[in-house]
N, C-alpha and C positions, 0 to 999 in steps of 0.2 A: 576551506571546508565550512560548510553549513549542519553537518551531522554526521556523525560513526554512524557507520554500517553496519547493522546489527547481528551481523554474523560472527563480527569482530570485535567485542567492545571491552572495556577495563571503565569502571564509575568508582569513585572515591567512597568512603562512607557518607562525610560532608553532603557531597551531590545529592545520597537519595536522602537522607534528612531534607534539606531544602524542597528539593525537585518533587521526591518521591519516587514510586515507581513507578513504569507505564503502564498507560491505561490499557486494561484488556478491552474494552470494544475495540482499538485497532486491531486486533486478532489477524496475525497473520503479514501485514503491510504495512506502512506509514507511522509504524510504532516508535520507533527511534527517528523519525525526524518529529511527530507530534514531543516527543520527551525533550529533545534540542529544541525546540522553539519554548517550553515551557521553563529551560534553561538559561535560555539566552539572555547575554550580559553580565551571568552570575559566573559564569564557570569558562576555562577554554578549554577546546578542543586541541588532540595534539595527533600524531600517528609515529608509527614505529618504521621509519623506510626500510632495514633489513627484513622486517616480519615477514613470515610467510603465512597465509592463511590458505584453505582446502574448505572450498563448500560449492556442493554440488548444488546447484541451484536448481529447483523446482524437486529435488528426490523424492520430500514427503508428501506432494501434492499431484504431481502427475502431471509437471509441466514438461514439453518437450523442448529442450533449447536448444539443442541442435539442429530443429526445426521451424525454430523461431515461432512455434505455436503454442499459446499457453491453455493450460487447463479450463474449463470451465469452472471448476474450485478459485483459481487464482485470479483469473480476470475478474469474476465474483468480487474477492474479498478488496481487490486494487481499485476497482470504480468504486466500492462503496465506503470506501477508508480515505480516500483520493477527495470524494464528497465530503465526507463528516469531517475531515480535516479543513477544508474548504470552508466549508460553512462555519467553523470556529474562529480559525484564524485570517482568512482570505477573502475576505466576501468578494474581493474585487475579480478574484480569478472565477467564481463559481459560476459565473454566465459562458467563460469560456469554456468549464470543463462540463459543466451541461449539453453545453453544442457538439463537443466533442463526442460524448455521450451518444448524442443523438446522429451525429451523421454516422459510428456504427452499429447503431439500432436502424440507420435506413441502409446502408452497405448490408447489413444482414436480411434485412428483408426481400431488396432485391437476390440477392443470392441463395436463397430460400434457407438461413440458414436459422432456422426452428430453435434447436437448442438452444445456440447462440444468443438468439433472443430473447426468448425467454430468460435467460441470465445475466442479461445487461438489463433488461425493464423493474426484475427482482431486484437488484441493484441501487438503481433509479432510484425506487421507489420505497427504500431501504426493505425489502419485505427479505423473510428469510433465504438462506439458499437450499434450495431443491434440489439435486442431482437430477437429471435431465434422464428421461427410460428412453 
């Protein structure tokens, strides 16, 4: 494992002394792996194999997973938490997840899909997110 999944997690007192807390600009995504990489080496990771956890994923945001379609809120917060993580810690990755980026900003545009785009370029370009009328 490279990071607890934050649906799940148990942190020592120790940890957040060191570590600290996580950062709220991840809001929402990439929060507990940005905190495990700001960890790393100091601390180990462990998990509970009887545990059971229950988390409905996307409930507060409006993702559909049963449809394998996500929110405009969530794709939002995932490109641009995906970036700023990137650019911190990754530089190497950040030409790949740009391109990625961008081939669905052209998959959107061929398929006319307006909204969509518009919330992948806000993203982009870190500008706020809009809810799309």
């Amino acid at each position: 494992m490279t990071y607890v999944n934050g649906a799940s997690m148990f942190v020592s007192r120790a940890f957040l002394e060191k570590v600290g807390l996580m950062k709220e600009d991840y809001f929402l995504y990439w929060e507990e792996i940005e905190w495990a990489t700001r960890a790393k080496g100091r601390f180990r990771l462990g998990y509970a194999p009887r545990s059971v956890v229950y988390h409905k994923v996307g409930a507060s945001i409006g993702t559909h997973d049963t449809e394998g379609q996500s929110s405009p809120l969530s794709e939002y917060y995932m490109i641009r938490n995906q970036l700023r993580f990137c650019a911190r810690y990754s530089w190497v990755s950040l030409p790949f997840v740009v391109f990625d980026i961008g081939r669905n900003v052209v998959r959107s545009l061929r398929r006319k899909q307006t909204k969509r785009l518009i919330t992948l370029m806000r993203a982009l370009f870190g500008l706020p997110f809009v809810p799309a009328k």
